[in-house]
N, C-alpha and C positions, 0 to 999 in steps of 0.2 A: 211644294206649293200646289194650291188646287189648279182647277181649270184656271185660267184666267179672264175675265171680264170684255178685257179690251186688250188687244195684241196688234202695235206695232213694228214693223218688220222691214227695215232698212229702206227707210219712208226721207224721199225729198221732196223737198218745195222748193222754185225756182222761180220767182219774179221777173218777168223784163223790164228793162228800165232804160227806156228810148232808142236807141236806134245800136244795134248789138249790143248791149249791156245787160248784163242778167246780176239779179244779188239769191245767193243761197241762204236760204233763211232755215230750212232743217237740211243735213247732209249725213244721209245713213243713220238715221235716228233708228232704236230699235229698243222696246222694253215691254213688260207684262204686267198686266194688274190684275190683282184676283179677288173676290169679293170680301167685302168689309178690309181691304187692306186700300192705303193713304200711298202713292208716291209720291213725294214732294219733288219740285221742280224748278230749281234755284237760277240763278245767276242775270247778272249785269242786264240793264235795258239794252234791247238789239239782239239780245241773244238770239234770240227765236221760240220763249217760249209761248206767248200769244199766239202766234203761230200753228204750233203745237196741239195747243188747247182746242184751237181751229178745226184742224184733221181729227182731234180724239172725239168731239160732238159731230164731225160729218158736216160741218160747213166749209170745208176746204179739200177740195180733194191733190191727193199727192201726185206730185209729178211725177212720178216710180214709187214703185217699194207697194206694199200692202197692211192695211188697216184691219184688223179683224175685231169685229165685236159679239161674243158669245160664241164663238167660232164658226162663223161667217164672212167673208170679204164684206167692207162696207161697198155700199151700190149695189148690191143683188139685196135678191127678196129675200124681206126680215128674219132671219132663221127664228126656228121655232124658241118658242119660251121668250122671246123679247115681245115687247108690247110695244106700242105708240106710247111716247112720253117715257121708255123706258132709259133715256140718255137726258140730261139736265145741267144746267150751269147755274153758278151763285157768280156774280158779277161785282167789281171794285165797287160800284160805284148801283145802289138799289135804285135810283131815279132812270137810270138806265130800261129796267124792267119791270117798273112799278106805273101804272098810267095816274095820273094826276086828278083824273076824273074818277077813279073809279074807288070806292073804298077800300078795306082792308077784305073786309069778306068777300068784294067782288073778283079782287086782284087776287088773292090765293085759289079762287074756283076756277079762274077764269083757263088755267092749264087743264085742269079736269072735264072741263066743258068744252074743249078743244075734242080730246081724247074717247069723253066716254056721250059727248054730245048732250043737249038740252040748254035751257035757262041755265045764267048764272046760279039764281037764286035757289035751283035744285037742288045744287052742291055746295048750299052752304052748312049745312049738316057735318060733311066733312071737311069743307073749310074749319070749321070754329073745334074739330076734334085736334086737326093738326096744328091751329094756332096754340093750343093748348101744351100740344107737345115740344114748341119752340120757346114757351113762358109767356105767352100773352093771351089775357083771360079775354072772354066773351064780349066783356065791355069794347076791347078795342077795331070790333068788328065793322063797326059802323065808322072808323076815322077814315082822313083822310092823308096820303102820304104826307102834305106838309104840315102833320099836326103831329106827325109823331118824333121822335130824334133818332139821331143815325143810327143806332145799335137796334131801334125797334125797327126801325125801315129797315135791317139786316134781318134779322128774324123775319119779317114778312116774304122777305126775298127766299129764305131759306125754306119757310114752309110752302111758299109758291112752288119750286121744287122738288119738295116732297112729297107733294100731293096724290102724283103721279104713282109714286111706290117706285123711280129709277132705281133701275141697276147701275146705276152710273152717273157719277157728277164731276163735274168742274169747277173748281173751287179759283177763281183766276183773281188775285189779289183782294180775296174776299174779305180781309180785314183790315189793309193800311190805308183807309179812310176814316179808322176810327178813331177815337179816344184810348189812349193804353189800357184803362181799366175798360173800357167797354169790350177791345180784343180781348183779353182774357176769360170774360163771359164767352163771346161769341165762340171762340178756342171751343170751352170745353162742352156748350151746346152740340157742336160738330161732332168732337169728340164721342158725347153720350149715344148722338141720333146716328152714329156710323154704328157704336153697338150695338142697337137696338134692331135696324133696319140691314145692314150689313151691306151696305152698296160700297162699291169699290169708288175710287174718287183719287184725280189728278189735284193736288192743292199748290198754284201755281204761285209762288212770292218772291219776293228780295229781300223777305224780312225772315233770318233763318230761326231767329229766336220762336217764330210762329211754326215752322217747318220742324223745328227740334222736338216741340207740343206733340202734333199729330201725326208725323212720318212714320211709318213702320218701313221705308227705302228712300234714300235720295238720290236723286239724280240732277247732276251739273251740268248746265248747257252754259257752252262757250262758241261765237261765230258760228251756231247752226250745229253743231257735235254736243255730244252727251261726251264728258271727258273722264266724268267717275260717274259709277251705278255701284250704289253698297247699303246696305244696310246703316238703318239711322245711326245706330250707338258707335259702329266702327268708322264712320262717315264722322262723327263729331268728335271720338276720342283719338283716329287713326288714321286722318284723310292721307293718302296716297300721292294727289296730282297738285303739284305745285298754287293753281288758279283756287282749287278747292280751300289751302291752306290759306291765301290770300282771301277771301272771301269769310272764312271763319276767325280773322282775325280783326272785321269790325264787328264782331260781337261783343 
């Protein structure tokens, strides 16, 4: 495997919860992702992978263990070759990260204009290149998110993201608000834009049938532990841990 992207390293999270009560929410979690590779990140609500997803973008920092992105500790200064914006999330749910006021071309520049500063409207040049490369033409520049349906509200979401050029995304149940057939677009959109761009990506679900799609690794989190880390095809033809077999048996 290359360098890896993002490197977790026997990383906890520990919540208090009123007066001595703690819940472990990751416990020795520890895995590598390396660019243009998918690890997918399965199991049961409560597991801990929200969580997870959390410390891998740097809004949560771990209660032990070390996070490494481009091989850096996270919390020191940016190692070289990362940018601002070079870490990004696609979210269950696009109203979440989409503003209601804002159009389709303000809402995709709007991360660029964060980054490389100016007017929205600067960056709409590059906005309407990358909406392009998600499958929505020019015309839908000017909408607004409750004009569009949930699968184009995804793709907006998606190109918001890409805009940046991340080395790194978080895909946290970025498709089980859709339509079946709309997931299957949206599937191999990811799919294409991961070859093209080659950014490494955590794709966080409950839904393995989507996981089986895009994983080049799976990894099973159960009470805050990763219980299997294998390899997609042997993970789905020859899971090993008990929870994993139970788990691929509502497929």
């Amino acid at each position: 495997m290359s360098e890896p992207v993002l490197e977790l390293d026997d990383v906890r999270v520990v919540f208090k919860r009123g007066r001595g009560h703690t819940v472990t929410a990751m416990d020795g979690i520890s895995f590598r992702i390396a660019a243009g590779e998918t690890l997918g990140l399965v199991g049961e609500s409560g597991s801990g992978k929200t969580t997870t997803g959390a410390v891998a973008l740097g809004l949560r920092r771990p209660t032990s263990g070390t996070v490494r992105f481009l091989g850096a500790a996270q919390g020191r200064r940016r190692p070289r070759g990362a940018r601002a914006g070079a870490v990004q999330a696609v979210l269950q749910n696009p109203h979440w990260s989409l503003n209601p006021r804002l159009t389709v071309a303000d809402s995709v520049a709007e991360p660029l204009a964060a980054v490389e500063a100016g007017r929205l409207r600067t960056h709409h040049p590059a906005a309407l290149r990358i909406l392009d490369q998600v499958g929505l033409p020019a015309s839908f520049a000017q909408r607004l998110p409750h004009e569009l349906s949930g699968g184009q509200r995804q793709r907006v979401a998606i190109a918001r993201a890409l805009i940046t050029r991340p080395s790194f995304i978080v895909f946290d149940e970025a498709v089980s608000a859709l339509d079946v057939s709309v997931q299957a677009h949206i599937l191999n959109l990811i799919h294409d834009l991961q070859t093209e761009h080659r950014f490494a990506a955590l794709f966080i679900s409950h839904d393995l049938a989507a996981v089986r799609y895009l994983a080049h690794r799976v990894a099973v989190m159960r009470t805050g532990q990763i219980v299997e880390l294998a390899d997609a095809h042997r993970f789905y033809t020859a899971p090993r841990h008990p929870y994993s077999r139970q788990l691929l048996e509502t497929l």
